[in-house]
C-alpha positions in Angstrom: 0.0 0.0 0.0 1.3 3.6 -0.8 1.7 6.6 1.6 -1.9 7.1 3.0 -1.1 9.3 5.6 -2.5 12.7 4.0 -5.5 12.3 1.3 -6.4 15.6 -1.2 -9.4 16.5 -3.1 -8.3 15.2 -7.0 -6.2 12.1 -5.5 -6.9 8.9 -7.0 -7.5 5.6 -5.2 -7.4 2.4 -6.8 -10.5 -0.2 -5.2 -8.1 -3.1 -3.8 -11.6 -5.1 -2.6 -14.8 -4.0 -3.8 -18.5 -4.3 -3.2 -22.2 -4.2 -5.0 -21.1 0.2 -5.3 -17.1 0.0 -5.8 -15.6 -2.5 -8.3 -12.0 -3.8 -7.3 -9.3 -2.8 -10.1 -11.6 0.4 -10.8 -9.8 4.0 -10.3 -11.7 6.6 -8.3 -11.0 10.1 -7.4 -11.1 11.6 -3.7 -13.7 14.4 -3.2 -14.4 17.1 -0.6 -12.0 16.7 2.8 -14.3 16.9 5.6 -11.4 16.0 7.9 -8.0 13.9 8.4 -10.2 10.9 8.7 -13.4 11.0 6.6 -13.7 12.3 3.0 -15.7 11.6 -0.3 -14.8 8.9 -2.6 -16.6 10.0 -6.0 -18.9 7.0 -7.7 -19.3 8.9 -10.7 -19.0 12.1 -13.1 -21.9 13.9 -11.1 -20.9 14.3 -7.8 -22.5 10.9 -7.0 -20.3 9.8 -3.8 -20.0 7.6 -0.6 -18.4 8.7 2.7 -14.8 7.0 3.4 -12.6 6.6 6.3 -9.0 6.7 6.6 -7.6 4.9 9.8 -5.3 2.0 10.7 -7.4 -0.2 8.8 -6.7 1.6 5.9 -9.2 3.3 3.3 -12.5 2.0 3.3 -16.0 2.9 2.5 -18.3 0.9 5.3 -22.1 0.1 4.3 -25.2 -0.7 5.7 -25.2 -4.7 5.6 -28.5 -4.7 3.9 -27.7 -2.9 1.0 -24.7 -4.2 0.1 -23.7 -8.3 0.5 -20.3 -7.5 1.7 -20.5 -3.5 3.4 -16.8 -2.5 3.2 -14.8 -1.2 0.3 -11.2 -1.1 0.3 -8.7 1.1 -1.7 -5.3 2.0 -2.1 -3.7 5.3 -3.0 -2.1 5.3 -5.6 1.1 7.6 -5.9 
């Protein structure tokens, strides 16, 4: 895994295990910084976005269990 230690708006982040919302081997793009721990993770060209976390699990988008059959996403920045 690369440096995760500071995440900006415009960063990409490659999905390293994805879910029924995030396809693993898909590149995404980092959104609005709400703080040093959660920011956007764009799903699409319109603003379209989930929440994600960055911690010492890593980067990961959690879900409700009932709409998704596996509720966490993770990615990797990529450099």
């Amino acid at each position: 895994m690369t440096n995760t230690d500071e995440i900006n708006t415009d960063d990409k982040l490659l999905c390293v295990k994805g879910n029924d919302f995030y396809s693993e081997g898909e590149i995404y793009t980092v959104g609005r910084i709400v703080n040093d721990k959660y920011f956007q993770i764009l799903t699409s060209g319109d603003d379209d976005h989930w929440y994600a976390t960055l911690d010492d699990k890593g980067i990961y988008v959690s879900f409700d269990s009932t709409i998704a059959t596996d509720n966490k996403a993770f990615f990797d920045k990529i450099a």
